[in-house]
Every structure is written in structure tokens, then in C-alpha cells.
N, C-alpha and C positions, 0 to 999 in steps of 0.2 A: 638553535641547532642541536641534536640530539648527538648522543654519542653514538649506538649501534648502527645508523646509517652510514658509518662514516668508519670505524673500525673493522676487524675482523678478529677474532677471539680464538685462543686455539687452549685448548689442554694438552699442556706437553708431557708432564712426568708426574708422577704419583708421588703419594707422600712414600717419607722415610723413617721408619721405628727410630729411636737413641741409637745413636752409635759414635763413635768416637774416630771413625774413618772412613766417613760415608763419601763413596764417590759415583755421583750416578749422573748419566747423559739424557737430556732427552730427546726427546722427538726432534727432527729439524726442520723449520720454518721456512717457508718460501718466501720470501719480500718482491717478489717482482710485483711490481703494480704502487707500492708502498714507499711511505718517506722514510719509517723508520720502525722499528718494535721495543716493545717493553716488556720484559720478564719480572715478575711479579713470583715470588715463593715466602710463605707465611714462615716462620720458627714456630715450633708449637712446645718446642721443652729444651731448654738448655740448663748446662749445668756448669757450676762455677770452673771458669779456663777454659770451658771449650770456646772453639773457634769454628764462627759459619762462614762460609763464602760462597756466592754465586759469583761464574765467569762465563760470559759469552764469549763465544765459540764461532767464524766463518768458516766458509770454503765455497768454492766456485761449481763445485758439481753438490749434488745433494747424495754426498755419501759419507758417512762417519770417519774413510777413512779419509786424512788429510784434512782435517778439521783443524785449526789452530788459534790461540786465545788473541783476543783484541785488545791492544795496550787500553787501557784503563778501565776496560768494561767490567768491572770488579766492585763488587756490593760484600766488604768485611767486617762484621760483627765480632765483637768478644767478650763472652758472659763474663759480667764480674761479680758475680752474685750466681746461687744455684737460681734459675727462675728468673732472671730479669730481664732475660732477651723473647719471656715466651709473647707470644699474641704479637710480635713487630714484623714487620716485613722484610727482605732483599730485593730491592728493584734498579734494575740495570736499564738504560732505556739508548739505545744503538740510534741515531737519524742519521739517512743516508749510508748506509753500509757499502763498504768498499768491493762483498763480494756477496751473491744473491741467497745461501741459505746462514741459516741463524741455528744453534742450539744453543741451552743453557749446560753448563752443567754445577754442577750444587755440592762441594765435600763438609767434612767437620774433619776438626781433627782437634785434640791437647782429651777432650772431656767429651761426655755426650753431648749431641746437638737430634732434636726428632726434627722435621720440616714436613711442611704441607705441600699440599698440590701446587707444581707448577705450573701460570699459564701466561700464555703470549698474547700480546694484544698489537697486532697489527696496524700504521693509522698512517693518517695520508694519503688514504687510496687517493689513487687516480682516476679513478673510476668510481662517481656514488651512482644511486647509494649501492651498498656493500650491504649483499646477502651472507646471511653467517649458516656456515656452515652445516649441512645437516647431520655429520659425522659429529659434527663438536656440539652443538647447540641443541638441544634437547627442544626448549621453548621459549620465545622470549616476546615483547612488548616493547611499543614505542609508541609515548603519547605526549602529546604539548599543551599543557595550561588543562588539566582535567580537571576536572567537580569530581566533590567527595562522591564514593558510592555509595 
């Protein structure tokens, strides 16, 4: 069973230069159709004390305003070394959501923290397979038991 037939991928939020109070939202995520989503955001540079956190975000209409955090949907890192949180991940993964849209949103705060692109991985359709988006997905492949080329 493949992955992309069965998921839905989204690019929510751009990366983040260093900064030491970075507070950014992104995009917000539709689940209907869906069991659950994963937020995935790379760390690309941390510096000793700083502090990354990703928090998932619901609300019942798809509008920023009235968004509020989900008890434990919280991914917290904390450099303890300049450099040792870089190349790791923050991944929150919400199943069955209590209310139908999703955002992430991603701060730093004590030291710098830079972070990568955020993206959403939709799964559980209800519906396969699951075309990926042509706003999101630029180009992609799906193949079972290939030979070398």
C-alpha cells in the first residue's frame, strides 16, 4: 500500500530566519474527509536556550479568527548546546479532531531558533485514492516493486 494514494500533503508555512520570538501561523487545514493530520517543521539552527515549539491550532469555521490550542498538541524542544537541535524535526500529529480546520503555528523564544517549511500531511481519507493537490504538489510518483532503471 503506497503512501500518496492514501494521504493528502499540504505546504502550510515558510521557513523562519533566527529569531528569538518567532511567532507565525499558517495556512489552515481542512480535515473533512480525514482521520487525522501531521504537522511536520524541520529546526534548521538553534542556539544554546533557545526554545522551539510547534502548537496545533482548531476552530470550527476556517477563519484565524477564533482559533484556539489543543491540550497537548505541543512539539517542545530546547537547545542545549548552540547547534544541537539543528536537522530535527517538530511533529504534532492530531487523529480525529474535535473541530474541522487545523493550523500550526511554530514560536522560539529564550535564544535563536531558524525553522523550515511547514507541511501537513492529511491521512485517513475516506475517500482513496486521494489526488494531491495541484496548488500544493508540483509533481509526484507512485510505484510498487520497480526494477532498477
Amino acid at each position: 500500500m503506497n503512501f500518496l494514494p492514501n494521504a493528502e500533503l499540504h505546504y502550510v508555512d515558510v521557513a523562519e530566519a533566527a529569531g528569538s520570538s518567532i511567532d507565525s501561523d499558517s495556512a489552515i487545514v481542512d480535515t473533512q474527509g480525514y482521520e487525522g493530520c501531521v504537522f511536520i517543521t524541520p529546526i534548521v539552527d538553534s542556539a544554546d536556550t533557545g526554545v522551539a515549539t510547534l502548537t496545533i491550532e482548531q476552530n470550527i469555521a476556517n477563519s484565524a479568527s477564533g482559533m484556539a490550542a489543543l491540550a497537548g498538541a505541543v512539539a517542545v524542544a530546547t537547545s542545549a548546546a548552540d547547534d544541537d537541535l539543528n536537522s530535527k524535526l517538530l511533529i504534532v500529529d492530531v487523529h480525529k479532531p474535535r473541530e474541522r480546520y487545523l493550523r500550526s503555528n511554530i514560536t522560539s523564544a529564550t535564544a535563536n531558533i531558524a525553522f523550515g517549511d511547514t507541511i501537513a500531511i492529511l491521512y485517513g481519507a475516506h475517500k482513496m485514492p486521494v489526488a494531491q493537490l495541484a496548488a500544493e504538489v508540483a509533481a509526484s510518483a507512485v510505484v510498487a516493486s520497480p526494477a532498477e532503471s
